[in-house]
N, C-alpha and C positions, 0 to 999 in steps of 0.2 A: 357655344353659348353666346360666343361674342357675334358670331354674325346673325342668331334672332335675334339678340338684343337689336341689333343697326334694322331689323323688319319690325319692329313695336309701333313707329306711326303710322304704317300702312295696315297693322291690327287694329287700331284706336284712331278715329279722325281726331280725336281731339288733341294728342300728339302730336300727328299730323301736322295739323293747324298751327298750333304752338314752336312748331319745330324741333322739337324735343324726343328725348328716347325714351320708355318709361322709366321711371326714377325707381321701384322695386326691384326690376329684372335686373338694372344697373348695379343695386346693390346686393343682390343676392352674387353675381359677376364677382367683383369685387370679394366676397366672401370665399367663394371657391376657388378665386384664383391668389387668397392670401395661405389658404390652405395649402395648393401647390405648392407655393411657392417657401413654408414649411417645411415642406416634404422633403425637398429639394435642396433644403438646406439654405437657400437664400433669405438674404435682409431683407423681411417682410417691412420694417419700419423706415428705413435708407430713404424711402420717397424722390419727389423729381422736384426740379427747379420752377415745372409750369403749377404744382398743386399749390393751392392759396395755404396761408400761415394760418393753423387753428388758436385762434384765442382762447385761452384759458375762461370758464366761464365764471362772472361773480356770484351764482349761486353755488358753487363748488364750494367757495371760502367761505372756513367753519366760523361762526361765533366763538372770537375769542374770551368773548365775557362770563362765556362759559368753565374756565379756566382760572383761579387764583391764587394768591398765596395761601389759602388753606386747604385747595383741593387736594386728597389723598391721590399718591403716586405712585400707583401700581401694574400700570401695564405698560409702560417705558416709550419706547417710540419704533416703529418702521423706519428702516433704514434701506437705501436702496443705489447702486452705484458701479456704473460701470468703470471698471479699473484698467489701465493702459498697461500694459506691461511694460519694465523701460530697460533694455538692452545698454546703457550709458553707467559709466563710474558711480557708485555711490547708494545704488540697488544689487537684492538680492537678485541672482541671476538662476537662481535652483530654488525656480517656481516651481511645486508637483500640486495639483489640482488635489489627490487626495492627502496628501499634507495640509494644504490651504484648507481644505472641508475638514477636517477634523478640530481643526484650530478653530474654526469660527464657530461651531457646533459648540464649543466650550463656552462662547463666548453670546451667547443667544439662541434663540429656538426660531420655528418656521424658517428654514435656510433653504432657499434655493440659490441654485450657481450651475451656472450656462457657461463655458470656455467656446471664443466663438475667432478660433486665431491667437492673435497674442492680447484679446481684450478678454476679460472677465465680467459679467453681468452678474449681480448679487442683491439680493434682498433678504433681509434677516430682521428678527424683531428681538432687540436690546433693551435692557437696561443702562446699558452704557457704552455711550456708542462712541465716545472718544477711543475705545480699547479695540473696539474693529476696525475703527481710520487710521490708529497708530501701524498697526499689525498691515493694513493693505498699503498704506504707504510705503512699507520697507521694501515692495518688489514692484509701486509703480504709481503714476497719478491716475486723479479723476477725471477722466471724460465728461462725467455726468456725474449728477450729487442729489439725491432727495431725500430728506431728514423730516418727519413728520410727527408729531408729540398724537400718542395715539391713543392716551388719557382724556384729551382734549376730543378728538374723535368718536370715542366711546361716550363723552359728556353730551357731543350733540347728537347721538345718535341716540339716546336715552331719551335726552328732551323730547324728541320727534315721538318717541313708543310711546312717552306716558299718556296714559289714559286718564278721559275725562268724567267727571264723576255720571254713574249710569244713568240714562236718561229714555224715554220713550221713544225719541225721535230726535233725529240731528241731520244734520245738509252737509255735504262731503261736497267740496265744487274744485276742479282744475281751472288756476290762473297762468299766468308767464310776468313774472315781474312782481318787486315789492309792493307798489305803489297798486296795483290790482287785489295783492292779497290783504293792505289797507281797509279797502274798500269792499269785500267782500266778508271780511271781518265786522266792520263797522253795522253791516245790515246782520251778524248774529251769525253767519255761517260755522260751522263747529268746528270743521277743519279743511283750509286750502294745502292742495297741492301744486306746488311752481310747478310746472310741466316745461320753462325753459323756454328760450325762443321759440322751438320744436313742437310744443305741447305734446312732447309726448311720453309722458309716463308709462311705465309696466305693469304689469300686474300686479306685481310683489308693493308698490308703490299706493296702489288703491286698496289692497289688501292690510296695511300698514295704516293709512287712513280710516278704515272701517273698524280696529281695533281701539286707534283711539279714538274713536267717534263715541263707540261705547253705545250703544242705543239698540233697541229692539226694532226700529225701523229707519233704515238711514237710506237717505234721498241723494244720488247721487249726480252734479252738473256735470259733463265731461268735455263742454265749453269747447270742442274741436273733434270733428269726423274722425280726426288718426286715434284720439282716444277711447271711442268704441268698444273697440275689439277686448280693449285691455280692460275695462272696465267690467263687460260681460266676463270676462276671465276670474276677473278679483270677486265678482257676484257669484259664478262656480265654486270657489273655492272656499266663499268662508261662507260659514253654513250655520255662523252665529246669530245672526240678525237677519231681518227680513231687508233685501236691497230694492230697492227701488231707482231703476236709471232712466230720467228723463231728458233725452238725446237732446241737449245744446249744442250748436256748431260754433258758438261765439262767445265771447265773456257776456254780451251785451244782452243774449237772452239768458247767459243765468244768472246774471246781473236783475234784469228784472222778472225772473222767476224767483227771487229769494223775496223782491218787493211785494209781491202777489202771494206769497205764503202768509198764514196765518198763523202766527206763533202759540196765541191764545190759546188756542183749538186742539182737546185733544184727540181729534178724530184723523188721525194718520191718513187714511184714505183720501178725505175730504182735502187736508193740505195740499198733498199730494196732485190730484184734480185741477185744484187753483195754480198749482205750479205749470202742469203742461198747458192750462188752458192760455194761460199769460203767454207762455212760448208760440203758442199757435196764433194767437193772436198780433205778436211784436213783427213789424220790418225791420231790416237792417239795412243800414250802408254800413261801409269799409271804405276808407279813402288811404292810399298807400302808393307807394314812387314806385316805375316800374325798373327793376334791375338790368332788364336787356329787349334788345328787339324783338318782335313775336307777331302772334296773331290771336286771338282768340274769339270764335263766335262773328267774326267776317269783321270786328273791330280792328285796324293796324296798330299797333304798338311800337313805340320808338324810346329807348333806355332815357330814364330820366323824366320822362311825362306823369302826371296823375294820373293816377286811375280809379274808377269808381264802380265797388261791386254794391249789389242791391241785391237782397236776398240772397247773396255767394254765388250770381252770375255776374259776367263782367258788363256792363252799362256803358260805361263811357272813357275815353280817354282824351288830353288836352296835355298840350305845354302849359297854359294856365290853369291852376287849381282850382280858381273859381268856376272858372267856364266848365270844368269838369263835370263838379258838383253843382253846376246850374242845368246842365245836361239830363245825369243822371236823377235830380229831383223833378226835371220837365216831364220826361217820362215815367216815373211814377205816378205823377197830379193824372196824369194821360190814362196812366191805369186804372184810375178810380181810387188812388190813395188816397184818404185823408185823414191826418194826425189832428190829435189834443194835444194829445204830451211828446215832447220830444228829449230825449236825451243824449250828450253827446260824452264819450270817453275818452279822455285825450292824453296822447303819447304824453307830450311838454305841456305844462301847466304853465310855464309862461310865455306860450305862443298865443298874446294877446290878439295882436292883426289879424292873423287865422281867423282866430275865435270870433272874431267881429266881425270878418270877412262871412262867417258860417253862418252868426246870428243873423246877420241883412238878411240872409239868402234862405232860410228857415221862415224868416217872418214875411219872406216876398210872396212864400209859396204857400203858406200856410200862417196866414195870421196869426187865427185865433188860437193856434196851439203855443203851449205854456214850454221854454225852451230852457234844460238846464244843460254847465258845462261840470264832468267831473273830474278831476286826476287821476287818469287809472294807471299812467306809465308802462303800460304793454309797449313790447319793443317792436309789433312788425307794422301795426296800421298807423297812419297821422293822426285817424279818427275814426273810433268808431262809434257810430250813432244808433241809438235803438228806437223808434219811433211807433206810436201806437194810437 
């Protein structure tokens, strides 16, 4: 597997080009060889010194607000901790694995325990869970500690199912970031989904959206190509509502696909209509820093440059930003572009200079078109602009 993977850019020029391996077959790799490596008995999770540090991400962290001095407390917390076993004065040293498990079986339910050496791995769901740290301390320390209130987890997960009172028609859209789902709120959307850096949601994810949506026809933006598949999947599956998925690549066309909808209107169809038509009609840029050296489309890339895609190919690159986006809106005027309205999406809302640097350079090329800046806070583009 690993030597086609190393022939995937000579299958794909665009690899090729880029320099790169394709990123699927790399993680399917990856998958089968975490499996082996199961199998085998080895520390699938042990990792190397060159693999980068995964950050924990902030859309994990639950809504504590969620949680108060009156909320009922009923399903305790997950508990989870790998125990050192300790050979030294002062520990029990007649550890018996099925001793250990009957003990904590008394003492919570869902008990899993993995003995991997002289470490213990353990997850169990307590009521009280000073009585399983007392108990693991007496034959050893903690490695590892994760304690999670799971009343609290049940509160936001609840919030997320409840449904919204039933309606004819509702707009399901995938964002990445707060400050997008603001914004896509704000124009009436019924229910966003963070899709994460990644944009990429599962089925079960849209499927979950389309309950609370609640609606006999729900219109769905999937705001990114990886979301597709999964999207069609969540349309298979639930067989409650009529789905509707009008294929956005971008926040910015479903951004102004929700602008172009007709809320009045209770002709589902017709909404509908005015939504894709809006999409077919919007350009896009995408302005974003390149992470490493490449190539793409016979453009040279060098880490740290702008880059400017226009309709999701690559247009231009530059050490200066502006020259970037002077580049890639020359060749658009060149195409026969020409905007009224322009909008732009922006990572930081108070990246004034930018924005000014952008306005000049909108009004250089296009006058008479009417230029707004929003805060959408998406984490990968500097900017992204939807123009029409």
């Amino acid at each position: 597997m690993k030597k086609a993977l190393q022939k995937t850019p000579e299958m794909l020029p665009v690899l090729k080009e880029a320099g790169v391996v394709d990123s699927g077959a790399a993680g399917y790799v990856y998958i089968v060889e975490g499996m082996v490596m199961a199998l085998r008995g080895e520390n699938v999770l042990g990792g190397t010194s060159d693999e980068p540090e995964l950050q924990p991400k902030s859309e994990n962290v639950p809504d504590d607000s969620l949680f108060n001095a009156f909320t009922p407390f009923s399903d305790g917390y997950c508990l989870e901790f790998t125990l050192q076993l300790m050979k030294t004065e002062g520990y029990n040293q007649n550890f018996s694995r099925e001793s250990f498990t009957r003990k904590l079986q008394t003492l919570g339910e869902s008990l899993a325990l993995v003995r991997d050496g002289d470490r213990i791995r353990v997850h169990i769901h307590v009521m009280k869970p000073e009585s399983v740290i007392s108990y693991a301390r007496g034959f050893g320390e903690f490695v590892s500690f994760k304690l999670e209130n799971m009343q609290l987890q049940h509160s936001v997960r609840d919030a997320k199912l409840q449904k919204q009172p039933h309606k004819a028609f509702a707009r399901v859209a995938v964002v990445n970031g707060e400050g997008s789902a603001k914004l896509f709120g704000g124009l009436g959307c019924d229910v966003v989904i963070d899709g994460g850096r990644t944009m990429n949601p599962g089925a079960q994810d849209f499927v979950e959206a389309f309950s609370r949506a609640n609606a006999d026809v729900i219109a769905v933006l999937p705001d990114n190509k990886n979301c597709f598949m999964a999207a069609r999947q969540a349309a298979d599956l639930y067989s409650v509502s009529k789905i509707e998925i009008i294929e956005t690549v971008n926040i910015a066309e479903g951004y102004y696909a929700l602008c172009m909808d007709v809320p009045n209107s209770d002709d589902a169809a017709f909404r509908i209509s005015q939504m894709r038509e809006g999409v077919q009609k919007l350009s896009s840029f995408a302005i974003a820093e390149a992470s490493r050296d490449s190539s793409f489309d016979g453009i040279p890339i060098q880490c740290g440059q702008t880059l400017v895609f226009f309709d999701g190919k690559i247009c231009s690159a530059s050490e200066d930003s502006l020259d970037a986006v002077r580049d890639a809106f020359g060749k658009a005027r060149d195409a026969g572009r020409d905007f009224d309205s322009i909008f732009v999406l922006c990572r930081d809302a108070n990246d004034t200079d930018g924005q000014d640097g952008l306005r000049a350079l909108c009004e250089e090329f296009w006058p008479l078109a009417d230029v707004s800046f929003l805060a959408a806070g998406q984490p990968v583009y500097r900017y992204l602009i939807g123009a029409v």
